[in-house]
N, C-alpha and C positions, 0 to 999 in steps of 0.2 A: 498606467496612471493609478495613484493607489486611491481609494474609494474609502480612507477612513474618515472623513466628516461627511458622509452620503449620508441622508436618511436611513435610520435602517431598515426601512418598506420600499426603499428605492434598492438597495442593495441585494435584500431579498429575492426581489422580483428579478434582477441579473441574473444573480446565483441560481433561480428557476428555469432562467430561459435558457441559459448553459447548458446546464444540468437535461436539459429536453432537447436541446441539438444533440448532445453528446450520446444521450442513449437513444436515440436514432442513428447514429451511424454506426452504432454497435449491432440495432439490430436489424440494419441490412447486412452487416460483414456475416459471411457462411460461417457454419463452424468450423469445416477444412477450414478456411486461411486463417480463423481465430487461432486456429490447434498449429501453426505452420509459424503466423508471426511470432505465437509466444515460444514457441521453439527457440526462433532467430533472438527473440530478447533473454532466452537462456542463455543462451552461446555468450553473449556478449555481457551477462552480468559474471560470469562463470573466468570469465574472462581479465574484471575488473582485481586492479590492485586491494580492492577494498574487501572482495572475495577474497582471495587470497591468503589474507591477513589474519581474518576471520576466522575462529574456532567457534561462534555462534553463532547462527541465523535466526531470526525472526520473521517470519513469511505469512504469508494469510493465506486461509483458504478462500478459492477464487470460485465466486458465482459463473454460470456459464460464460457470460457475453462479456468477463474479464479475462485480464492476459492469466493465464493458464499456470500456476503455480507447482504444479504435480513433478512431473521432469524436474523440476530444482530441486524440491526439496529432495525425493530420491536421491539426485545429482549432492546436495552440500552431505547427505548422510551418506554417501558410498566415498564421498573426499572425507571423511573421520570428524564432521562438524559436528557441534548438537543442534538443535533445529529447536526453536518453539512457535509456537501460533496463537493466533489469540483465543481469548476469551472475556466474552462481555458480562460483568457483574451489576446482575438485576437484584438480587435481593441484598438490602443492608444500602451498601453502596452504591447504589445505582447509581449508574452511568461510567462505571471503570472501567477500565480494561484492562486484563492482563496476560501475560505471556507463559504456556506451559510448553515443559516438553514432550516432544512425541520422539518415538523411532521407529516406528511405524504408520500407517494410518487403520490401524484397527481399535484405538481407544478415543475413537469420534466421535460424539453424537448432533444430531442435528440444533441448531439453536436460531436462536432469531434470523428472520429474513431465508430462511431455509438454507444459513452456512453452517459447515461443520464447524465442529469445537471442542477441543480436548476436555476427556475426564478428568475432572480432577482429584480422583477417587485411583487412578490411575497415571496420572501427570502429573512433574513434579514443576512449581513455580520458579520460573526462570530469570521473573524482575530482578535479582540482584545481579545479572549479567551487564552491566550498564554501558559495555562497549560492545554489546551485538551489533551485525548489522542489519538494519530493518531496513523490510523491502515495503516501499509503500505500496501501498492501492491508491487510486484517485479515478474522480471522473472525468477532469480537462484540469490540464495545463498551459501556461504559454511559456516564452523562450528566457525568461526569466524566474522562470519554473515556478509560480506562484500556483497553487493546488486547490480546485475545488473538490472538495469530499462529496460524500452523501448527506453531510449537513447533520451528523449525531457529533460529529466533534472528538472524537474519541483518540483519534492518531493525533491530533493537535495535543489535546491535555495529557496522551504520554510521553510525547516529545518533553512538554515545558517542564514533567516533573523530572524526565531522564534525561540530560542534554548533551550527554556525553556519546552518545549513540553516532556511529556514520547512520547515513540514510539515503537510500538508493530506488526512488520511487521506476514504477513501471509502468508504460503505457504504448497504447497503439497508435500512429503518427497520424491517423486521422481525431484522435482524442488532444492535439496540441492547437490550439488557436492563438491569433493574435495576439489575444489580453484575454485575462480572468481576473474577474471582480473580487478583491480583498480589503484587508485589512492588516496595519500594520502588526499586531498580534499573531498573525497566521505563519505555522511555521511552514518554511521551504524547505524539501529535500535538497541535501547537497549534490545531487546529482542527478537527471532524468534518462531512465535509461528505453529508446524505443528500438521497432526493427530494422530503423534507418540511422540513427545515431545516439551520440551519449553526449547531454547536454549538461554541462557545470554549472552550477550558481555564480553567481556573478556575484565579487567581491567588494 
């Protein structure tokens, strides 16, 4: 049910209480089975027509008690892709995001929130790639794959400026709830991909 005339201190407070089941169930999952599902959700992004296709990847680097990003990206650079990752721009622009490339992970430095992030002193800017496909991050979804973030907004306002992008968000099947509180402004990934199925946006 979409929640765009909610108050937005009513909607807020959702989006918090989500956001708090969700990473509790993260961090009872072990790290073996976190390291095991994100495997199984390798196989099957690796798997997707939309890989496939793909000459560039766009992937995040994943905090611990996220599905595990390393094995892909390895994985899209040994299939001949270019890969880029983000990076968050705090000074000038604050609040951007943009996408460099790596081919390896030794031009990383650590950046907000303690993820890594490409140099850009050694990374070359990947934004005018506009049909990568980007692999989301999220905290919960439902079956209508509507995506609660971490609430900086940042994969939302790169979608709206690049729209040309597939988008193949990733998650563990206990991160999928009934309903997540939105608005109609919020973009959806076209796909949700966990270690038990791959869910499409509904048309």
């Amino acid at each position: 049910m979409p929640l765009a005339d909610t108050k937005p201190k009513t909607l807020d407070a959702e989006k918090c209480s989500l956001r708090a089941k969700a990473a509790a169930r993260r961090r009872e999952c072990p790290e073996s089975e976190i390291a095991r599902l994100s495997a199984q959700i390798t196989a099957r992004i690796i798997g997707l027509e939309q890989y496939t296709r793909a000459e560039v990847v766009f992937a995040y680097m994943a905090l611990p008690k996220e599905v595990q990003t390393r094995e892909l990206i390895l994985r899209c650079l040994e299939d001949g892709k270019r890969v880029g990752v983000p990076k968050v721009q705090t000074e000038g622009a604050a609040g951007e995001m943009h996408f460099y490339e790596i081919r390896d992970f030794d031009h990383l430095l650590p950046g907000p929130m303690h993820l890594m992030e490409p140099d850009p002193a050694y990374c070359a800017c990947l934004d005018q790639e506009e049909e990568a496909l980007v692999i989301l991050p999220g905290v919960a979804y439902d079956r209508a794959l509507h995506r609660l973030g971490y609430g900086g907004g940042f994969y939302d306002r790169y979608l709206q400026a690049h729209e040309k992008h597939p988008t193949a968000a990733v998650a563990f099947d206990f991160q999928v709830f009934d309903e997540v509180p939105f608005v109609n402004t919020d973009i959806r990934p076209q796909i949700l991909v966990t270690p038990q199925c791959i869910l499409q946006r509904p048309r």
